[in-house]
N, C-alpha and C positions, 0 to 999 in steps of 0.2 A: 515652446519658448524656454521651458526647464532646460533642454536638451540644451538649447544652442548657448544657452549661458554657461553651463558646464563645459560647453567644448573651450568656449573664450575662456574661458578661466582656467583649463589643460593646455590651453596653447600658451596663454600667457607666460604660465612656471617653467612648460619644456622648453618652450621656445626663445622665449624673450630675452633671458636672459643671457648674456656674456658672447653675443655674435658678431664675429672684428668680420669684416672686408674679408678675409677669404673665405670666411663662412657664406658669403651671401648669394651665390654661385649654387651653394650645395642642399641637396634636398635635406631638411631635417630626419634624423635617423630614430624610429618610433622606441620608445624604451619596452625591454623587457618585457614579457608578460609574467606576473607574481604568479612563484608554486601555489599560492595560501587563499583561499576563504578570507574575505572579511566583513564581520559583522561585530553588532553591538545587542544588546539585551535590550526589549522594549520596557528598561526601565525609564520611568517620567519625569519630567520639570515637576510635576504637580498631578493630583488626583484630576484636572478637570479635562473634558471631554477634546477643550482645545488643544492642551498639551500630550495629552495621551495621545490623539491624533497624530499631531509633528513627530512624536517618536517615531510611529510606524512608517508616516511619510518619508524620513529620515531613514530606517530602514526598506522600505519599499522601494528606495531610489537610487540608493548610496551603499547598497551592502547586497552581497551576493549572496549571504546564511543571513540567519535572525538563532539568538542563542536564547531558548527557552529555558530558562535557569528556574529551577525549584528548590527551595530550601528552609521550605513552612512546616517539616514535619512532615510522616509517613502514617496514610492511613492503614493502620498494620490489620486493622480485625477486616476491615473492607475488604482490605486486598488476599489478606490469607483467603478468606471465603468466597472471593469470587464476587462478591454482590455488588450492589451499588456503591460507587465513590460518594464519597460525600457531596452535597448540592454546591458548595461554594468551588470545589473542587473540579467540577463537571462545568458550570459558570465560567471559571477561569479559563479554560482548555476549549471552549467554543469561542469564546471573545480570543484569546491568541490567534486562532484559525483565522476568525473570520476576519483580522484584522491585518494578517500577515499575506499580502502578496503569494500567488498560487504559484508561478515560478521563483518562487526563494528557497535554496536547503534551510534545512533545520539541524540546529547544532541541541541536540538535548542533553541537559544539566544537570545533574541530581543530587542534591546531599545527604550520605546515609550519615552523617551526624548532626550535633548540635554545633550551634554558630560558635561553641567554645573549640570543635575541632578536634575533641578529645573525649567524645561522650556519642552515646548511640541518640543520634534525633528522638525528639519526643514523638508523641502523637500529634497529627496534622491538626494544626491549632485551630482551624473551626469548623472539625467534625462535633456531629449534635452525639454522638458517642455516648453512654454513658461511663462514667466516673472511673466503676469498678473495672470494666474494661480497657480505658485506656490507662489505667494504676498496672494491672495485670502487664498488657504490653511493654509497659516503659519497664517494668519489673525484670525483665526477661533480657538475659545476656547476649551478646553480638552473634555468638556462636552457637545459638539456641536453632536449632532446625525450622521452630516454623518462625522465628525472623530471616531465616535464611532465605524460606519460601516465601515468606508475604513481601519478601523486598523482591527481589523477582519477579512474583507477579504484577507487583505494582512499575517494574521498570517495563517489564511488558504490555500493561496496559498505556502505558505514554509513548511505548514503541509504537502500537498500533495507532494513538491517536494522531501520533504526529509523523509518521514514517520518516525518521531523523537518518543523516548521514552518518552524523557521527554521534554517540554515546559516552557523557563520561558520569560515569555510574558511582564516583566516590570523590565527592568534589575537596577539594585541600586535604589532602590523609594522609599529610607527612608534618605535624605539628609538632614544634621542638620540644613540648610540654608531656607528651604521652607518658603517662604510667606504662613501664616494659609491658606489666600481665595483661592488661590493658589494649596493648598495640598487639600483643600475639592475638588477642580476641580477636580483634578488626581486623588483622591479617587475614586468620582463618575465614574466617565468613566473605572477606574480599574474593579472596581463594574461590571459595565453593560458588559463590554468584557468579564471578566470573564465569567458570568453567560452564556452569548451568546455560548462560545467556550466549556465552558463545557457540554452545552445542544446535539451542532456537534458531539464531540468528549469525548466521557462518558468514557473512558478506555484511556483516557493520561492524566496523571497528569500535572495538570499548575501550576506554581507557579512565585510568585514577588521575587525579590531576597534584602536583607538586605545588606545596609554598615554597617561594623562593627567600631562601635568607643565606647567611653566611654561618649558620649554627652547624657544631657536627652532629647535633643529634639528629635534625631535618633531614640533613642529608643523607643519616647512615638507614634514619628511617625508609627514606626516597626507596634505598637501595635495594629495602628487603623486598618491595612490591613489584619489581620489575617481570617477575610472572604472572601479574595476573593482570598487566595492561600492554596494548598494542602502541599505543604513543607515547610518548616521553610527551603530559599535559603540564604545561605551568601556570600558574598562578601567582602572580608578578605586583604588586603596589609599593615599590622598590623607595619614594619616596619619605616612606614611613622607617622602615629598617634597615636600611644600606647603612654597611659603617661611614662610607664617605659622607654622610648628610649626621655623625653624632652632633656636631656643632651648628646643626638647621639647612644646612649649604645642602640642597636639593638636584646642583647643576649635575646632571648626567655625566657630564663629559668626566666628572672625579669617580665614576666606578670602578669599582674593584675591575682587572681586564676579565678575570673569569667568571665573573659573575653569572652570567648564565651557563656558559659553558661547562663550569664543571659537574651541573645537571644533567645537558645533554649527553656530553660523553659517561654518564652512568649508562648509556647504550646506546650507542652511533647507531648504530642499523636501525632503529626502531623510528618511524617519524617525529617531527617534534608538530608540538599541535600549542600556542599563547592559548589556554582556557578563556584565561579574563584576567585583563592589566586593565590598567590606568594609573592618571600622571596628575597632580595637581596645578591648574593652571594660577593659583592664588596662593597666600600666604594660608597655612594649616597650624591651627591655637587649640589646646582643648587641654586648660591646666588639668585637669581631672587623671589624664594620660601624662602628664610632663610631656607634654609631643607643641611642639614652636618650629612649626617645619618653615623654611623663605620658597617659598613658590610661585611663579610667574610664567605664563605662555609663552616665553622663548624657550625656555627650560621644558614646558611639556613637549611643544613641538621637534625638542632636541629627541627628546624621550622617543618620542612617536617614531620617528624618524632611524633612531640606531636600533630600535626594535622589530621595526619593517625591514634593514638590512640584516637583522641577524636572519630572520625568517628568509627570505629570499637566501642569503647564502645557505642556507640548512635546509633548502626544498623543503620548509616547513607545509602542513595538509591546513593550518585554520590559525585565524588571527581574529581575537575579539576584544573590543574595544568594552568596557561593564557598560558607558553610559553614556548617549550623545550629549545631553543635556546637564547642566550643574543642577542641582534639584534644591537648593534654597529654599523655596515655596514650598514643597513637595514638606518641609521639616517642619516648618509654619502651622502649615496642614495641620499635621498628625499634631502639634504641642495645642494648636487650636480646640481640637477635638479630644485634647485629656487621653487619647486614646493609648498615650504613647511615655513610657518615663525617663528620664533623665538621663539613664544608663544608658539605653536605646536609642537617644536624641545623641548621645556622643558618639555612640559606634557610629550613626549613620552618617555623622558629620566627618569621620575620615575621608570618607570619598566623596565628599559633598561638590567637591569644585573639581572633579577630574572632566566632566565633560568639553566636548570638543567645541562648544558654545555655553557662553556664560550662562548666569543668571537672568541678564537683562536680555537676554536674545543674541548677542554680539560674536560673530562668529571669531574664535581666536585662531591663529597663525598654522595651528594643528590641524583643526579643520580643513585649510586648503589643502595641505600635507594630503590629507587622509585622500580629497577629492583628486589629486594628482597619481595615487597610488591603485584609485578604484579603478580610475579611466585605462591601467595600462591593460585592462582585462586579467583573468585568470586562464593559467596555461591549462589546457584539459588532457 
């Protein structure tokens, strides 16, 4: 029954629309098949067992990859040593499996920094570790050899676990904030991983993934990493920083025309791979940031929409969506359980309403988009 509702609802978009009297004679002409992968991150509406569920279902249905995105921290003594990962860690990576459709690619995520973008990741935040050990690790510089090797093997152990298509092994690492001495570290060490992982593994592509802004220091950082990744990755929530939105005005159609462009051509030849966008379907408030973004689901679906044609024109390899669902609840949650502070509750609340269905369930405009895009298949 899923099926045939999807087909009505692809015939509907391709078809329905705009057909005079000479059309009616003619066989409709099937659109395109997309260069690109698309998938979203089984992030959830909310912690319960229902909503978690719809995520997968959502991807299990609707997307060709599942982007398993990690960015809790690196268990560095674990993985230097070879030994067991930590139990919450091990937990997580059999619930992804067993939750994620056995024909689906896997798009793996990883962040070798902290969520500032500008600092080597801590310790995996609920290893039972002790103390002195993870003090020791965090201690220890980007370019220190055994963070060189314990990130390594820890990207090889998620190789093996999840045998991924694609790898981006340095998730946003061109932050317009970097201290220079700072970025030469993370360069180096980007450097030496790479080279290490691509030696292992000669037939999966790795790549670093790009913030998209309009700063020159972003970019000129962009520039310097272009040897040690295979794609040109972006990392896109363009609603928050695009100079056309200083005054809240969020509508797409006001972007800079280069906007992504002058990324990609930092090297045409190399494929382009959307890491993880998303678009606000709602109005975005959070005095704490001065951020008063006007956001509405025509505007995301515009979004959605010139983003899928940039990929398509640019034979892009992979398109990901962060998050089917607006996760309202999901924030509730965690302020419910104290577990989470106020700082945290703001960062989370930037992307709160990018999903392709609201809060209340309600599928917005993008949605369909997205389901018109899935059905034209991917070209192989």
């Amino acid at each position: 029954m899923q099926q045939v509702v999807l087909v009505i609802i692809f015939l509907f978009f391709v078809v329905g629309f705009g057909c005079s009297k000479d059309d009616e004679n003619k066989e409709p002409q099937p659109l395109a098949k997309r260069s690109f992968y698309m998938g979203t991150t089984p992030w959830p509406g909310d912690l319960t067992v229902s909503e978690v569920d719809k995520t997968y279902q959502f991807i299990n249905t609707y997307c060709d990859i599942v982007s398993h995105h990690f960015d809790e921290g690196i268990p560095y003594e674990e993985a230097y040593s070879n030994t067991t990962m930590p139990s919450k860690l091990l937990e997580d990576v059999a619930f992804r499996k067993e939750k994620t459709a056995t024909n689906k690619k896997v798009f793996l995520s990883v962040a070798a920094l902290s969520i500032n973008r500008v600092s080597k990741a801590p310790y995996y935040s609920v290893s039972i570790i002790a103390d002195d050990t993870k003090n020791y690790w965090e201690g220890l510089p980007f370019n220190n050899q055994k963070v060189i090797t314990a990130y390594v093997n820890y990207i090889a152990w998620l190789i093996e676990q999840f045998n991924p298509t694609y790898v981006n092994y340095g998730v946003e690492s061109n932050c317009l904030s970097w201290n220079a001495t700072a970025f030469a570290n993370y360069k180096s060490f980007l450097e030496q991983v790479y080279q290490q992982l691509k030696a292992d593994y000669p037939n999966i592509p790795f790549f670093v993934s790009f913030i998209v802004d309009e700063s020159v220091e972003g970019y000129n950082y962009a520039g310097q990493l272009l040897n040690c990744t295979d794609f040109i990755g972006l990392s896109s929530y363009a609603y928050i920083t695009v100079s056309s939105s200083a005054n809240g005005d969020t509508n797409p159609k006001n972007f800079p025309t280069d906007y992504y462009e002058r990324f990609i051509n930092l090297s045409p030849t190399k494929p382009l791979a959307f890491a993880e966008t998303g678009y606000i379907g709602e109005d975005l408030n959070i005095p704490e940031y001065n951020l008063n973004k006007q956001g509405n689901s025509i505007w995301q679906k515009d979004y959605l929409e010139k983003v899928f044609k940039l990929c398509q024109d640019k034979n892009a390899k992979l398109f990901i969506w962060f998050c089917p669902k607006d996760y309202d609840a999901l924030i509730t949650t965690f302020q419910y359980q104290g577990a989470t502070d106020q700082e945290t509750i703001n960062l989370m609340t930037l992307w709160r309403d990018t999903g392709l269905i609201d809060e209340n369930g309600i599928k917005r405009p993008a949605y369909y988009s997205w389901l018109n895009w899935f059905m034209r298949g991917r070209e192989e």
